[in-house]
C-alpha positions in Angstrom: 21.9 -14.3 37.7 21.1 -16.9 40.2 25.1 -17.9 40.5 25.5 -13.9 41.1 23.0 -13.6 43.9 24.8 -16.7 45.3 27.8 -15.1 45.1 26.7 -12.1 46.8 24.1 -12.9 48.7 21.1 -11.1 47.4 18.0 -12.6 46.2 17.0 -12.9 42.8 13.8 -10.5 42.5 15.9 -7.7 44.4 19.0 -7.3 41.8 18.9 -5.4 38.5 20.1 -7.5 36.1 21.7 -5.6 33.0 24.1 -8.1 32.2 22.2 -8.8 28.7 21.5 -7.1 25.6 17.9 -8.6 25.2 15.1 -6.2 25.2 14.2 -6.3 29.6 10.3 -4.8 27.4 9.2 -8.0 25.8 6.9 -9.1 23.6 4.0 -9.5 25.6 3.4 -13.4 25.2 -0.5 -14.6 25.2 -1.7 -17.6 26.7 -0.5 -20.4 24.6 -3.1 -22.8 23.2 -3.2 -25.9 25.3 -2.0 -28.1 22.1 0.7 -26.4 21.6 1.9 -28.8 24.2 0.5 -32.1 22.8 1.5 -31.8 19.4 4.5 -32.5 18.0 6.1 -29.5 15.5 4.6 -29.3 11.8 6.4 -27.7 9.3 3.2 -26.4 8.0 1.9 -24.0 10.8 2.6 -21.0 8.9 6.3 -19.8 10.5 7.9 -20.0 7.6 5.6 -17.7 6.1 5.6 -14.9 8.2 9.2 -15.3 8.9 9.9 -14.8 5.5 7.9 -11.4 5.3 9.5 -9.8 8.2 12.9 -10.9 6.9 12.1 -9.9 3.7 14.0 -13.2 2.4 12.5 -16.3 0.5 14.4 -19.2 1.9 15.3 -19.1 5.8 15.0 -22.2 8.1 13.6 -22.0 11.8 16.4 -23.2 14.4 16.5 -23.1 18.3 18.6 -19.7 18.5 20.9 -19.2 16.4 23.4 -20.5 19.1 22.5 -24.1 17.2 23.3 -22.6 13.9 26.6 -21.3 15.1 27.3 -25.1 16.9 26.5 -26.9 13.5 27.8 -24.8 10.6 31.8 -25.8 11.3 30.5 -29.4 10.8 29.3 -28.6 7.8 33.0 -27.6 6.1 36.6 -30.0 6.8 39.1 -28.2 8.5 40.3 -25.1 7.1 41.1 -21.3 7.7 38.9 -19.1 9.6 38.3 -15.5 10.8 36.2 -14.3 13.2 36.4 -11.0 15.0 38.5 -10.6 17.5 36.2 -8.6 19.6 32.8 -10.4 19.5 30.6 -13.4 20.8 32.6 -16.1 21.6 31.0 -18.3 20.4 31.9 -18.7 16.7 35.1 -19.1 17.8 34.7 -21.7 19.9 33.1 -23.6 17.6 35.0 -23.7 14.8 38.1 -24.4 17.0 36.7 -27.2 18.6 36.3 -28.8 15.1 39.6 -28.1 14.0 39.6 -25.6 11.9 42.3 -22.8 12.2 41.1 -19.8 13.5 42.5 -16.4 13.3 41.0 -13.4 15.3 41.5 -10.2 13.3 40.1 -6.3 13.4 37.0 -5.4 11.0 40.1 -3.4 8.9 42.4 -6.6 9.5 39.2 -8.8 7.6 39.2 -6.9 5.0 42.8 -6.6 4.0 43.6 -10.5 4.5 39.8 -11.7 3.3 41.9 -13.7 0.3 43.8 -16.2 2.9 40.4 -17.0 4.4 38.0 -19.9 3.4 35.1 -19.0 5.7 34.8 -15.6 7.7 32.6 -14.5 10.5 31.0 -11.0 11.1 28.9 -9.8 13.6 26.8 -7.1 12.8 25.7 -5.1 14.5 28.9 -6.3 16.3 28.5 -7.5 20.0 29.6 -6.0 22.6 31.2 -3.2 20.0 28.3 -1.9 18.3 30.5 -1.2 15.0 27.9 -1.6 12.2 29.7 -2.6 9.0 27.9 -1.3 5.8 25.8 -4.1 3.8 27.3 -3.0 0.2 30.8 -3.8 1.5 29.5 -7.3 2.9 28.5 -8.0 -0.4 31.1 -7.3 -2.5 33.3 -9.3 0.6 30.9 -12.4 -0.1 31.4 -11.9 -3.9 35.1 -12.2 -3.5 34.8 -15.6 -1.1 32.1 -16.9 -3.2 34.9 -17.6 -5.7 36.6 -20.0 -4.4 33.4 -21.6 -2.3 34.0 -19.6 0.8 31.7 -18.7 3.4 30.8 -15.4 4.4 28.7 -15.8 7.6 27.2 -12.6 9.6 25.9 -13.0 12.9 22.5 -10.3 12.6 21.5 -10.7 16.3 21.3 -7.4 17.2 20.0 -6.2 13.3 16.2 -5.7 14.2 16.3 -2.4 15.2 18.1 -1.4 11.9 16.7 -3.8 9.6 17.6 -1.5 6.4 20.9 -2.5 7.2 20.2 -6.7 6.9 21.0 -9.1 4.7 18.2 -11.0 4.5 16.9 -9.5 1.3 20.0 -10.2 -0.4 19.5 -14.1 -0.1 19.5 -16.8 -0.8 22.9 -16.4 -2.3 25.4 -19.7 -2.3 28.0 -19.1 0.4 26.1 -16.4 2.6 24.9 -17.2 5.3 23.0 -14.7 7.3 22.0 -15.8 11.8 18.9 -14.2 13.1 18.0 -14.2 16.6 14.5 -14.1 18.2 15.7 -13.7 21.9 17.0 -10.0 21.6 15.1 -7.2 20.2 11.8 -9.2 20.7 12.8 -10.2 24.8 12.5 -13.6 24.1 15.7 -15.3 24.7 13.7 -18.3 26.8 11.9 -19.8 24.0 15.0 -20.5 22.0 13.7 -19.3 18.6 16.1 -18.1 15.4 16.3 -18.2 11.9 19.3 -19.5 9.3 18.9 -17.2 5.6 20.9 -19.7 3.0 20.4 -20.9 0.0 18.0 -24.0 0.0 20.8 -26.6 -0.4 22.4 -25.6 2.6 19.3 -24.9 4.8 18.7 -28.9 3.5 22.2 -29.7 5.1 21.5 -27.8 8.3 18.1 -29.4 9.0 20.4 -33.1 8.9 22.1 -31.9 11.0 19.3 -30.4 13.8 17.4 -34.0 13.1 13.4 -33.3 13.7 11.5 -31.5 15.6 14.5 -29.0 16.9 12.3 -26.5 17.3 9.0 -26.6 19.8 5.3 -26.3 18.9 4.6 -23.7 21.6 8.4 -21.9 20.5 6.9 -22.3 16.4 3.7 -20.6 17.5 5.2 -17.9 19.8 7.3 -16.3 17.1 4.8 -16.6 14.5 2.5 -14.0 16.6 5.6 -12.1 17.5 7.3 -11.5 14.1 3.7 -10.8 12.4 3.0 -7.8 14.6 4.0 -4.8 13.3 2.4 -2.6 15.5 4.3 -3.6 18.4 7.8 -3.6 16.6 7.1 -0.2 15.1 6.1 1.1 18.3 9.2 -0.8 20.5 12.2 0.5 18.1 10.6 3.9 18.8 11.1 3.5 22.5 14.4 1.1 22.2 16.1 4.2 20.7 15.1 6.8 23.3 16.0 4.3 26.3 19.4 3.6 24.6 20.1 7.7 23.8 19.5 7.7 27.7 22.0 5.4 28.6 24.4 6.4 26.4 24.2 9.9 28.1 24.2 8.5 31.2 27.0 6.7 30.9 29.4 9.2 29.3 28.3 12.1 31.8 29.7 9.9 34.5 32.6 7.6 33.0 33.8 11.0 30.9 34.2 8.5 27.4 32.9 7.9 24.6 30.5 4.8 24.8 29.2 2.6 21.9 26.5 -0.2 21.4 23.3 -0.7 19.5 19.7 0.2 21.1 19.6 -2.8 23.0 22.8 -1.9 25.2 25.9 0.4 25.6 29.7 -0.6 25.9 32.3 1.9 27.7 35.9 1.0 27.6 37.0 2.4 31.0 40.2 1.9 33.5 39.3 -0.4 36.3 36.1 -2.1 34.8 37.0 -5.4 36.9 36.4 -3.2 40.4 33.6 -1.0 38.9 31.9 -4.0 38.6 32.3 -5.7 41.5 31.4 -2.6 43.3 28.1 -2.9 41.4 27.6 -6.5 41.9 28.1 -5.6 45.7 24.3 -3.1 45.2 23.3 -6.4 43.3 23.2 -4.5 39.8 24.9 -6.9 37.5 26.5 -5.9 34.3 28.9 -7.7 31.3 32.8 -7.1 32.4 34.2 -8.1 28.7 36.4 -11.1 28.4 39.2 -8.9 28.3 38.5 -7.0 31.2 39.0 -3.5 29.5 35.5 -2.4 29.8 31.5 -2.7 31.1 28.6 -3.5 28.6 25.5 -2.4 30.0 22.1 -3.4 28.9 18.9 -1.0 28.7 17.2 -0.5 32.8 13.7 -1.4 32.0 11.9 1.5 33.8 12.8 4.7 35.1 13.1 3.7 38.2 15.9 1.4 37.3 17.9 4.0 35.2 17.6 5.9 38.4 18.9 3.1 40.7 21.7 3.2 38.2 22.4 6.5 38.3 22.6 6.8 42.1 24.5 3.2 42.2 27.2 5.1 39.9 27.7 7.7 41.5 28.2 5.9 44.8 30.5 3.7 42.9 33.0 6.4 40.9 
């Protein structure tokens, strides 16, 4: 944001950023107790706990997003062969290339034909920017058939708390499954760095080598406890999350004339020119996500109706 309103010379506080898929309706955060800051981190505040009930899992491990999870697991294996989707967070592959494994990026369909020349793949699910939701049975039996031969089946559930039916949580703790989940999205509260590793206990013991102490903050600890225990508000957010996204999804196929996919946190269209459709709406200072390719827009939910309306108008200026 702040390189964008460089770039284009318009303050901060006057663009709308949907450039993200993280919830722009946050948990509303309460003043954090003053020792939150004069304490170091104790395994014993109660995180885990609560954690574990809204994952529905027994053995999870706190990490500082799951961007650290996804930096630490390819240290974890010696080189060897990897798939990761070829549309998707960029992420995974990066880090497994840059500790030299062999990476391969293949189609969901592709996966799934080729899973036997794999050692370790990747899913992301609900995928990003995509939305393609792969069914949790056919994850499974795809982690059966690694599990084998000691392969890894890791899915990337950042975006799973809307449809947490859908999660693999409460499948775990299974050897060789490793399930990310993210605090940032669906919650709003990508700032405090806050996710979750579901493994089995042996590997959560190798991950927390590798993170050393302390890798996650008092104040962080104590902000997702209150978050993930309260029901109320999730209940209450997915509710309005879906109604916001069934908008923009409208919106966005009345005036590109395609078909648009995403989860309830943000919409995708694969559209001709997205490179100057962006720019063009960079130049009103409403920033989107032009994907890496350049084939297409990802859009993350207005927070107000205002907004949606700025967008609208912003649109139709810009078709």
């Amino acid at each position: 944001m702040l390189r964008a309103a460089e770039k284009y010379s318009i303050p901060v506080e006057d663009w709308l950023d949907l450039s993200t898929g993280i919830n722009p309706n946050g948990w509303p955060v309460p003043a954090v107790p003053a020792e939150c800051w004069q304490r170091l981190p104790e395994q014993e505040d109660g995180l885990i706990e609560v954690a574990a009930n809204y994952y529905d899992c027994e053995s999870l491990l706190a990490v500082s997003g799951s961007q650290a999870a996804i930096q630490i697991l390819p240290k974890l294996r010696s080189p060897c062969r990897v798939a990761v989707p070829e549309i998707g967070y960029a992420e995974h592959r990066f880090a497994w290339e840059q500790n030299g494994h062999h990476v391969i990026p293949l189609s969901t369909k592709r996966i799934f034909e080729q899973f036997d020349e794999f050692d370790v793949i990747v899913i992301i699910n609900p995928n990003n920017p995509t939305g393609e939701m792969i069914d949790k049975d056919r994850l499974i039996d795809l982690h059966k058939k690694l599990a084998r031969k000691e392969g890894w089946l890791i899915v990337d559930e950042a975006f799973m708390d809307m449809t947490p039916d859908q999660s693999l949580t409460k499948s775990s703790p299974l050897q060789g499954l490793l399930v990310l989940r993210s605090v940032g999205k669906f919650f709003g509260l990508a700032g405090i760095r806050a996710g979750f590793v579901v493994t089995d206990q042996k590997m959560l013991n190798e991950i927390e080598n590798q993170l050393g102490p302390w890798s996650v903050t008092t104040a962080t600890r104590w902000i997702t406890k209150k978050a993930l225990a309260d029901h109320q508000w999730q209940d209450a957010m997915r509710q309005q999350l879906r109604e916001r996204s069934a908008r923009l999804n409208e919106l966005l196929e009345t005036k590109f004339e395609v078909r648009c996919s995403g989860t309830d946190l943000f919409q995708t269209c694969w559209i001709d020119q997205a490179a100057d459709l962006y720019e063009r709406l960079a130049q009103q200072g409403i920033l989107v996500r032009l994907l890496d390719q350049k084939e297409g827009l990802r859009l993350g939910l207005p927070s107000e109706v205002d907004a949606f309306d700025r967008l609208e108008k912003a649109l139709s200026y810009s078709l």
